[in-house]
C-alpha positions in Angstrom: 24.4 5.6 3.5 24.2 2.2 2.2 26.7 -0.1 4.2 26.8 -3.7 2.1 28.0 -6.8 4.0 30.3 -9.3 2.6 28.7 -13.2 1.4 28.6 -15.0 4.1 29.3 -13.0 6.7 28.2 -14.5 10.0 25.7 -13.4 12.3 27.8 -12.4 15.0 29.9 -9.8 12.5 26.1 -8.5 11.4 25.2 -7.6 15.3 29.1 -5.8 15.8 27.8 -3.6 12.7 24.5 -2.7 14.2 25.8 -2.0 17.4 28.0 0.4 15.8 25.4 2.3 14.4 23.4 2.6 17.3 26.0 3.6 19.8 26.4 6.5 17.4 22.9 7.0 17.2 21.4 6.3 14.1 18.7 3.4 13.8 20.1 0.8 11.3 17.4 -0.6 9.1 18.3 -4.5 7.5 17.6 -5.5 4.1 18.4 -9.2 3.2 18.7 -10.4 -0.6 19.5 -13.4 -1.6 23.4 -13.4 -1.5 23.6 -9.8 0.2 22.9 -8.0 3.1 22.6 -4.6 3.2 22.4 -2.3 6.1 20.5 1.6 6.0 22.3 4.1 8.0 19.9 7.1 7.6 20.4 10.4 9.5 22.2 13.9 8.9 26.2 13.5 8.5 26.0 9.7 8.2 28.5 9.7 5.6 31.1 11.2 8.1 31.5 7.8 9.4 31.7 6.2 6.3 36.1 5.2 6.6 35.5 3.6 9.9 32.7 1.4 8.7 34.4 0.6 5.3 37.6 -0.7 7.5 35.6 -3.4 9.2 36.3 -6.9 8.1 32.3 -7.2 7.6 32.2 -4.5 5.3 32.2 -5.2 1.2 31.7 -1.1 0.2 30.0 1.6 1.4 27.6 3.7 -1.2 25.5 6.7 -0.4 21.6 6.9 -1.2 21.2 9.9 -3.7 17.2 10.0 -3.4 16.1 12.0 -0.8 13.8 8.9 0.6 16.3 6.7 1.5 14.7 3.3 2.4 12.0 3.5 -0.2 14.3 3.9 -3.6 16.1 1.0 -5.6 19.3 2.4 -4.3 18.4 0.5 -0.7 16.9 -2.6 -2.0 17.2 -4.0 -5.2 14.7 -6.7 -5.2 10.9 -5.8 -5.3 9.3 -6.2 -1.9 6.7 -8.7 -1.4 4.4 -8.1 1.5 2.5 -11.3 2.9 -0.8 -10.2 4.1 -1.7 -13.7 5.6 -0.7 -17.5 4.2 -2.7 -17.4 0.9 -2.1 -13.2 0.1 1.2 -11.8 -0.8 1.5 -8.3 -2.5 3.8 -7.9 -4.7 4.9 -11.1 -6.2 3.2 -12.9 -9.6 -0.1 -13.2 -8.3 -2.2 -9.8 -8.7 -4.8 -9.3 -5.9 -7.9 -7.7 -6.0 -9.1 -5.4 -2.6 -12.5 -4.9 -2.9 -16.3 -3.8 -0.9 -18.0 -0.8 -0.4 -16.8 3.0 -0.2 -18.8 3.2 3.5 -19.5 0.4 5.8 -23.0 1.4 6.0 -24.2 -2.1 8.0 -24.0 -5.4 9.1 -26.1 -6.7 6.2 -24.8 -4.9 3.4 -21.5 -5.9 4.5 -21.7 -9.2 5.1 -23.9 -9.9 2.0 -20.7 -7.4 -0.5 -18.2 -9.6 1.1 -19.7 -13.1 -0.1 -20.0 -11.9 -3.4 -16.8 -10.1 -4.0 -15.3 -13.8 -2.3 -17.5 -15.6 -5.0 -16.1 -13.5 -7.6 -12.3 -14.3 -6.7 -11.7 -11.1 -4.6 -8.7 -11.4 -1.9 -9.0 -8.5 0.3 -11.8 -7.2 1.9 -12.3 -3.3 1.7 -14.4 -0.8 3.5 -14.5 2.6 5.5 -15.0 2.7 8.6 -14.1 6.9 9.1 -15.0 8.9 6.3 -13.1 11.9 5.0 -16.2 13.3 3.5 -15.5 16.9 1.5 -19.1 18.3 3.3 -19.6 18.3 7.0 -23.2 16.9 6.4 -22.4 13.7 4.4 -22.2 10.2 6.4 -19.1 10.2 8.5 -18.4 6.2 8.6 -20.1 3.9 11.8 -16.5 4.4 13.1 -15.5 1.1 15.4 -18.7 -0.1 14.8 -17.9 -0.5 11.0 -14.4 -2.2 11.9 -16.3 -4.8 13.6 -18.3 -6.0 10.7 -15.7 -5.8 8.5 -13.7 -7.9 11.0 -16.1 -10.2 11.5 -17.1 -10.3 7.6 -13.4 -11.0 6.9 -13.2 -14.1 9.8 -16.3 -15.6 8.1 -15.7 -15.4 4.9 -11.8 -16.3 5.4 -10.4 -11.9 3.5 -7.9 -10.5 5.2 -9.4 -7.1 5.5 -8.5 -2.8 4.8 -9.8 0.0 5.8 -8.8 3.7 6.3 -7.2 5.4 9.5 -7.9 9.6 9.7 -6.0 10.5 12.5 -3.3 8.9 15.0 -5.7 8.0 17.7 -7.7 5.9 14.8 -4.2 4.0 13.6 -4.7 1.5 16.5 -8.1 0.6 16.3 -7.2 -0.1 12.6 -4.2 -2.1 13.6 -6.6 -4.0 15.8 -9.7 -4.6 13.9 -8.0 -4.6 10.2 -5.0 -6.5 8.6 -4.2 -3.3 6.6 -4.1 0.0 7.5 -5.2 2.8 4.7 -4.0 6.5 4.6 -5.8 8.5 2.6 -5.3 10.5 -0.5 -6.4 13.5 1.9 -3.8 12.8 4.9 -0.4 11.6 2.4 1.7 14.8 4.4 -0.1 14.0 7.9 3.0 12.9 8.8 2.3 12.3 12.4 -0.4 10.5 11.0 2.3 8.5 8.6 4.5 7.8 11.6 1.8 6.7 13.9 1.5 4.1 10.8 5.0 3.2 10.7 4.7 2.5 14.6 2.6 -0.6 14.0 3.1 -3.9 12.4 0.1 -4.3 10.2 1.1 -3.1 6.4 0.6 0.0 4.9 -1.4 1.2 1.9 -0.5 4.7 1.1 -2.6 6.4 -1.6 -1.4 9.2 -3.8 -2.4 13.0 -3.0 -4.6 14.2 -5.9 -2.3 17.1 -6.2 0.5 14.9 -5.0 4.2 14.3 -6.7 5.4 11.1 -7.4 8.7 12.4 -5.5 6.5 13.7 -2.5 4.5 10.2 -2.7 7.8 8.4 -2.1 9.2 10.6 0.6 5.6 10.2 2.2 6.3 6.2 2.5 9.8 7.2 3.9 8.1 8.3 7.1 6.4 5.5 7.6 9.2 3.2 6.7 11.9 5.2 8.9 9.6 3.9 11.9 10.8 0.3 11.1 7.2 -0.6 8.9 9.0 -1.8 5.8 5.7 -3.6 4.5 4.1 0.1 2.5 2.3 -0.4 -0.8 2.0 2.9 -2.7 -1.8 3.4 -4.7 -1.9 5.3 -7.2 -5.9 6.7 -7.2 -6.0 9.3 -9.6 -4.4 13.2 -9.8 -6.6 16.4 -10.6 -6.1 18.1 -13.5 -7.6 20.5 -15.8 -9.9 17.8 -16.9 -13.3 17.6 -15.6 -15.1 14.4 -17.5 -14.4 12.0 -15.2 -13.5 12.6 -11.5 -10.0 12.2 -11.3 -7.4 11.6 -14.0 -6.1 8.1 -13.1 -1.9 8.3 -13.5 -1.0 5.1 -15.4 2.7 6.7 -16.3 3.2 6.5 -12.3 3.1 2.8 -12.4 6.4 2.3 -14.3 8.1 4.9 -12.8 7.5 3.9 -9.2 8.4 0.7 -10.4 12.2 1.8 -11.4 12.4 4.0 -9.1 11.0 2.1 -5.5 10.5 -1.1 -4.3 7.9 -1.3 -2.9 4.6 -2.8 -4.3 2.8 -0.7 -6.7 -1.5 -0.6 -6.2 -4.4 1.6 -8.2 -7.2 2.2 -7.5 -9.6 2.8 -10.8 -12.7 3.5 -8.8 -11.7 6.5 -7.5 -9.1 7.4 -10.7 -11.9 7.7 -12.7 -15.1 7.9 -11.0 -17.7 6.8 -13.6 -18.8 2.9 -12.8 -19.1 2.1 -17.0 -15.9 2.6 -17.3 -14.1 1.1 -14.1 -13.5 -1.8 -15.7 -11.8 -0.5 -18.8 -9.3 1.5 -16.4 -8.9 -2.1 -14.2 -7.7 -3.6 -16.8 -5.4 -0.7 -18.3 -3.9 -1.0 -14.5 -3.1 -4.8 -15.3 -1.3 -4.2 -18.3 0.5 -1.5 -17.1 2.2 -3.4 -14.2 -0.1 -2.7 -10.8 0.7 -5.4 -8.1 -3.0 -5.0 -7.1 -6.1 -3.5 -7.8 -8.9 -1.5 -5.5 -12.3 -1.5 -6.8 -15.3 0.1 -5.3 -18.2 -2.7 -5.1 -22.0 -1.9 -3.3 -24.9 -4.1 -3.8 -26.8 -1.4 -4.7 -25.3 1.4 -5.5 -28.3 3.8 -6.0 -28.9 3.5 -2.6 -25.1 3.7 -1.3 -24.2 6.8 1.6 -20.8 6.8 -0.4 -19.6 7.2 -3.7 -22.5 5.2 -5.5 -21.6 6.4 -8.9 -18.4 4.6 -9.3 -19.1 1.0 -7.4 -20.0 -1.8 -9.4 -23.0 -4.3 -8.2 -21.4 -8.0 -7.8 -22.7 -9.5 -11.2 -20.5 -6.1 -13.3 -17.3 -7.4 -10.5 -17.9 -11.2 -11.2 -17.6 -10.2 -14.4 -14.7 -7.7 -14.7 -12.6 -10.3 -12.3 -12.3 -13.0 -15.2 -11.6 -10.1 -17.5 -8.8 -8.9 -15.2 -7.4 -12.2 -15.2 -7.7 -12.7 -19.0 -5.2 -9.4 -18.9 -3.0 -10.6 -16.1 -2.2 -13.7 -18.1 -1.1 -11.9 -21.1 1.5 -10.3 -18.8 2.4 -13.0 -17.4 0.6 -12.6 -14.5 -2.5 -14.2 -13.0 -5.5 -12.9 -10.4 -7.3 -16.1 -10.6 
């Protein structure tokens, strides 16, 4: 249940509240607006205790949370959440941002050399993968912590916070170490000792969509790692499988508004992968503008013939220079900017 605190109540009334709710053994979870604060009280039977919380003199009202993920819907928080990456990067808010690199950290070289042109181009975020979840035993399984180093260092030099994907819950800390975002994967969206593991560190969260996943099941996959006490999540949207089989995926535009109304939490896609086809990435980047993404993930490789990973859908840095001041072109007419 929702337990919303009177205006100005003082600090001292907030702490008697959360004590209550963890003497009875619940973890309280604190959202603060801009005139209100609101407290989570999520667990089985929380509502039984919902009279003796509405008589304290802190209390405005007490309203139950009808979605089955709690922290993630509207019904928590109002206001859309804005997650600050570093001093220049915040998800979420007017700017867009742009993640961007390679599919594989293949090397030093080729990352270093991807990351000063995706910088050149107006890119904020640094992407690349580290561990691969390949679908055949024999492809190129990622340089592992190797990979996290370059990107790490690519990031320091070139002044990107950086992103990369975590497989298992042994791999979560080495992200959180090396990488200012931590990735789950389209593959692991119901590992969900994977998702807590997530939700157990500080760095944000970019959870990507299950290409057989609902947009219900998406949101209840972010409740695990928010229940943890990570509110910073951003949900990707990186394309569902349908019956169609010209392009790779079929990228889910509708999810966008609907996430939108019905979460608050930062809304990312991912047109590489939604589509799969590198002539038409850009068109789908800049469908995701107009319809509303808080950021964009695009697949970029210096030479993409050559590339241990996804080759066929990664632009080389001149089609990304150029598809950035399109982007922005789109952002503006929405009131929005990426430049």
């Amino acid at each position: 249940m929702i337990i919303t605190l009177k205006q100005g109540v003082k600090k001292k009334e907030v702490e008697v509240v959360l004590d209550k709710i963890k003497k009875l053994g619940y973890k309280p979870h604190v959202s603060r607006g801009k005139d209100v604060t609101i407290i989570g009280m999520i667990g089985e039977y929380a509502e039984k205790y919902k009279d003796s919380f509405e008589a304290m003199d802190a209390v405005e009202h007490i309203s139950e949370i009808q979605k089955p993920y709690k922290l993630a819907s509207r019904e928590f928080k109002k206001e859309n959440t804005v997650i600050k990456i570093n001093r220049n990067v915040e998800i979420g808010g007017k700017q867009i941002h742009v993640m961007a690199g390679p599919c594989a950290i293949e090397n030093k070289e080729m990352m270093f050399n991807t990351a000063k042109a995706i910088k050149d181009a107006g890119a904020a975020i640094l992407r690349g993968g580290a561990f691969k979840p390949r679908s055949s035993p024999y492809a190129f399984q990622g340089l592992g912590e190797k990979g996290l180093k370059y990107i790490e260092a690519a990031g320091e030099k070139y002044h990107m916070p950086t992103i990369s994907e975590a497989m298992t819950v042994e791999q979560v800390g080495l992200l959180s170490k090396y990488c200012d975002i931590v990735q789950i994967g389209a593959r692991n969206i119901q590992n969900y000792d994977l998702l807590k593991a997530a939700g157990k560190q500080p760095k944000p969260v970019l959870l990507k969509r299950g290409m057989a996943t609902t947009i219900k099941e998406l949101l209840l996959s972010a409740e695990y790692i928010l229940s943890q006490g990570n509110y910073n999540v951003m949900l990707c949207e990186r394309g569902i499988r349908t019956f169609e089989d010209s392009t790779r995926f079929t990228l889910d535009l509708n999810a966008v508004p609907v996430l939108k109304k019905l979460s608050h939490l930062p809304v990312i896609l991912d047109p590489s992968h939604g589509i799969g086809i590198r002539e038409h990435v850009g068109t789908m980047a800049k469908a995701c503008i107009a319809a509303g993404a808080d950021g964009i993930v695009i697949e970029v490789h210096p030479k993409p013939e050559e590339a241990l990973s996804d080759g066929p859908q990664s632009l080389i840095p001149a089609q990304f220079e150029t598809l950035m001041k399109e982007l922005d072109s789109v952002a503006k007419a929405v009131g929005r900017k990426v430049l």
